[in-house]
N, C-alpha and C positions, 0 to 999 in steps of 0.2 A: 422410362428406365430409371431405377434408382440406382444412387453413388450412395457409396458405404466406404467409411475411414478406416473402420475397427482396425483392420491388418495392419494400416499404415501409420498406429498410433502407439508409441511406447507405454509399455505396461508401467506403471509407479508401484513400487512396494508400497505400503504404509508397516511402514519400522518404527515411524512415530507415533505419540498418543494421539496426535490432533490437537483441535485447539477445542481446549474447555474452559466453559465460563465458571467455572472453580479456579482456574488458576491465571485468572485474570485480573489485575489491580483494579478494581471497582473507581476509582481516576482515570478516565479514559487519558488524558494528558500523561500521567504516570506511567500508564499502560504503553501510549505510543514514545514515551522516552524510553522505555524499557525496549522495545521491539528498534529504538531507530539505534540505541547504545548497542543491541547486538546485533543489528548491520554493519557499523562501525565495528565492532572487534572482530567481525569477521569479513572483513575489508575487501568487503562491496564496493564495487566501484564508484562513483557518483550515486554514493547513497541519499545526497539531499537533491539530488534529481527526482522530481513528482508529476505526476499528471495530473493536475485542478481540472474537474469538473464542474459547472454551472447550467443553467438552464435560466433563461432568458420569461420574462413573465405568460408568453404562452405556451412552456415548456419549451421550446426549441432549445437541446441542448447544446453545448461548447466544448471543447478537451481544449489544454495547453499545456505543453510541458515547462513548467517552472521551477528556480530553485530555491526551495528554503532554506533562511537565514538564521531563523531561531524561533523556537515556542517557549509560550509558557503559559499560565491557566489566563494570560487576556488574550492567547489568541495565533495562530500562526505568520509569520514575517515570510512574505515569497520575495523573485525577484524574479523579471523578468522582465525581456527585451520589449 
């Protein structure tokens, strides 16, 4: 028997353009202070709230929610328990 969501899944408009790599600061650093300054103005809650992903040398991957402290082009500052 198959399970099917469709009905059970809210439709999304797209009112937006999306995201275009035309209108994207070629500075990914740039680009992500630009996208984390308007989380902040539009005041997200625990916007330095992140999930850090890695993966371990046989790929075995990891998730952890951590918080960052501060970036800049050397690198991201997390903190976590």
């Amino acid at each position: 028997m198959e399970t099917r969501f469709e009905s059970d899944r809210p439709q999304y408009a797209h009112s937006e353009p999306g995201l275009r790599r035309r209108d994207l600061d070629p500075d990914p650093i740039k680009q992500f202070g630009n996208w984390f300054t308007a989380a902040i103005e539009a005041q997200i809650r625990d916007v330095n709230a992140m999930s850090l992903a890695t993966a371990s040398a046989d790929g075995r991957p990891s998730v952890r929610i951590v918080l960052l402290k501060g970036f800049d082009h050397d690198g991201f500052v997390f903190f976590s328990n």
